[in-house]
N, C-alpha and C positions, 0 to 999 in steps of 0.2 A: 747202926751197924758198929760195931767190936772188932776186936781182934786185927787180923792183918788184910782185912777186908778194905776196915776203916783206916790203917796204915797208908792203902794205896789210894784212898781218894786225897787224906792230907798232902802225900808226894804231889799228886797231881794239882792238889788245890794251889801249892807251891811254888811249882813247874809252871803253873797260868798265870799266877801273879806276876815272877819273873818275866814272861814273854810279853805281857801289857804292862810292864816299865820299860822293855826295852825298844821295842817295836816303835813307840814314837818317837824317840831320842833320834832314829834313824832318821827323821825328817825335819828337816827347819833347825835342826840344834848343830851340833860341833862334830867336826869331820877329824878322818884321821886317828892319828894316837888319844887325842882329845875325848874324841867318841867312844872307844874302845876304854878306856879309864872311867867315863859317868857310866857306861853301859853295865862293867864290873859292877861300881858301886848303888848302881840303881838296881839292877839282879839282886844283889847280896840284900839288899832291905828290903825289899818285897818279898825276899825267900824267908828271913829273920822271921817278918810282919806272922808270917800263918805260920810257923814252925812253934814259935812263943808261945803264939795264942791257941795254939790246938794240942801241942806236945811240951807245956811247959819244963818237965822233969827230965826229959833226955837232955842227949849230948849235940853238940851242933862243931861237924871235920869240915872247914870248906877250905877252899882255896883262898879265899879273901878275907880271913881271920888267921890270927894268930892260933897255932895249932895248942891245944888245951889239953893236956896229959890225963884232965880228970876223964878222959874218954875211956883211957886204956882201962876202968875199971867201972866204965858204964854199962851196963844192962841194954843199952838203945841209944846205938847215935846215929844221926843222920850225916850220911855221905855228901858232900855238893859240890858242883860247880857252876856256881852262876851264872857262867856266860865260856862256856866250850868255844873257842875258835875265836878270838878275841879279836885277830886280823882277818879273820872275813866278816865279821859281826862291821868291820869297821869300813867296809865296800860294799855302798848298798848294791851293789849287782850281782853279787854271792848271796846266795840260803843256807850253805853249810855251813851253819855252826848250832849249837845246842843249849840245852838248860837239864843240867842234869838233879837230880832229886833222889837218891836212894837210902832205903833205913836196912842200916844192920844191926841183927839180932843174933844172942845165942848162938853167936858166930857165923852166923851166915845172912847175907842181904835177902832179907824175906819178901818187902816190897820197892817198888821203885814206879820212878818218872821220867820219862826224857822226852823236853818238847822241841819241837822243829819250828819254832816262828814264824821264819820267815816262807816255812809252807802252810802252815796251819794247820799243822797234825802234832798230836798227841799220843806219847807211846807207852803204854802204863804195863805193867806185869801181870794184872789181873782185870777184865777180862786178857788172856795173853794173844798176841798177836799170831793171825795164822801165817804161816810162812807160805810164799807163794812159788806154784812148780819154777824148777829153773828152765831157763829156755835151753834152745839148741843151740851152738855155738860153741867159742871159748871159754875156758873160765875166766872171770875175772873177778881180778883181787884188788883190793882198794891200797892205796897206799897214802903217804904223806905226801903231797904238795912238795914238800922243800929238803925234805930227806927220804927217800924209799930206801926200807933195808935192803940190803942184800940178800937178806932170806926172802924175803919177796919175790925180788928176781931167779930166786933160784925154783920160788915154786913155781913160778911162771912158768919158768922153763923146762921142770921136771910134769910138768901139766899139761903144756901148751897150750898156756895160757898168756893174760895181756896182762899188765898193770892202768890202774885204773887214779889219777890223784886227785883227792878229795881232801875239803878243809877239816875240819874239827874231827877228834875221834871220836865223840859219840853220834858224829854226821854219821862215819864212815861205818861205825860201828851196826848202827840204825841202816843205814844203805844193804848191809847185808839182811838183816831181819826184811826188809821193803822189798828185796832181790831185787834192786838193781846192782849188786853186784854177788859173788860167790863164796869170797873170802873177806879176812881184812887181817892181814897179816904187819904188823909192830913190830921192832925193833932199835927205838932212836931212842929213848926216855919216857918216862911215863909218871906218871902220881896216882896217888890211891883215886882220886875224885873224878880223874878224868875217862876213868872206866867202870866206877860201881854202877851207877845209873845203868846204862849201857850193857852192862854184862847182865845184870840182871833182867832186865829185857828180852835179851837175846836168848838166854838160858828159857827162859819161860815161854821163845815159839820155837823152844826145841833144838838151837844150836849149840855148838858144840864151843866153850871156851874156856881156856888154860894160856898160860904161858907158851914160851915160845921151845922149853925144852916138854913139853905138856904137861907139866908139872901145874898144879891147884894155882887159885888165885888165892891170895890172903888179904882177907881187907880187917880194917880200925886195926892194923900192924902198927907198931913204935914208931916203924922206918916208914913215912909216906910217901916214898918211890916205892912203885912198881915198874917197873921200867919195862917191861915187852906184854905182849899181847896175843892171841889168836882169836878171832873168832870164825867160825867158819860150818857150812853147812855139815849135817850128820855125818850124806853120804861124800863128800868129799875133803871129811876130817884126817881120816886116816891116812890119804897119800899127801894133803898139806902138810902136816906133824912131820914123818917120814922126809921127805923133798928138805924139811927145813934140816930136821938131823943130820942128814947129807953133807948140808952146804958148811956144819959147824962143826 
């Protein structure tokens, strides 16, 4: 296979290497900050190992390298982040955190990977994931653990809806794609790496994501903050976007 077909099995071939470096680190070896440091640096080489050897000639944006300018004038670089959620990767009794894998192309991320390790799923762009009906009830929007914006609560509230707080953002990202949640609405800081994977996913079972004024995402940008987010079901785009405009 060719083209961007064979793109999204490399992501994923990527995606599975990282999560069989990390997955046993979690047992018998170093707890803590300790763990969350080898877990980084065991991700980033197993991601390196199959990027190299299958995509010699691109460009490789991670979190765990020294950011490489020759990007900005690359044809094909690959997005990553090793190890999404670094302080839940590092409490074996959390799952949320991620391995993200995405290739931008021609300006746009064509293919992508995000795995969930510590559940044992696999979330790739192509075949895309179907999104699953949302139930009855509240909406609910995922937030950060340790800062929920304010826009968050404002959608809550112009929804009535709950806040929901979850680790890594392409956990929370992935949480809406899965419907266990409705939204996932950002506003604390962000990087390019910590949403390409992730976005691209999402876009691909049909969800709706932009920025926090709904403005496009731009990825392999100079500036590697992106710093807010939306993702959020089709039909409940329009009044999230809106509720946040309100609040700003």
């Amino acid at each position: 296979m060719t083209g961007v077909g064979r793109d999204v099995e490399v992501a994923q071939a990527a995606a599975r290497a990282a999560a069989d470096a990390l997955l046993p680190l979690r047992t018998g070896g170093p707890e803590g900050r300790a763990l969350g440091d080898a877990g980084d640096a065991a991700a980033q080489r197993a991601i390196l190992g199959v990027l190299t050897g299958a995509r010699p000639g691109d460009a490789v944006f991670s979190e765990e390298a020294v950011d490489d300018a020759r990007r900005l004038t690359a044809d094909r670089v690959w997005i990553v982040d090793p190890l999404d959620g670094t302080r839940e990767y590092s409490d074996p009794a959390r799952g949320d955190w991620a391995v993200h894998v995405a290739l931008w192309a021609g300006g746009e991320l064509v293919a992508a990977a995000v795995a969930l390790p510590a559940l044992d799923e696999m979330h790739v762009t192509d075949p895309a994931p179907a999104l699953p009906p949302r139930p009855d009830g509240p909406v609910r929007i995922a937030v950060s653990r340790t800062r929920p914006p304010a826009e968050a609560q404002a959608v809550a509230d112009a929804l009535g809806g709950e806040l929901v707080p979850m680790g890594s953002a392409g956990y929370k990202a992935l949480a809406v794609v899965r419907g266990e949640v409705d939204a996932y609405v950002h506003g604390g800081g962000m990087y390019q790496w910590d949403s390409a994977a992730p976005v691209a996913v999402a876009r691909a079972a049909g969800l709706v994501t932009c920025r926090l004024d709904g403005s496009p995402l731009v990825y392999n940008a100079p500036d590697p903050s992106l710093p807010d987010l939306v993702v959020a079901r089709p039909e409940l785009a329009p009044e999230v976007l809106a509720a946040v405009a309100a609040a700003r």
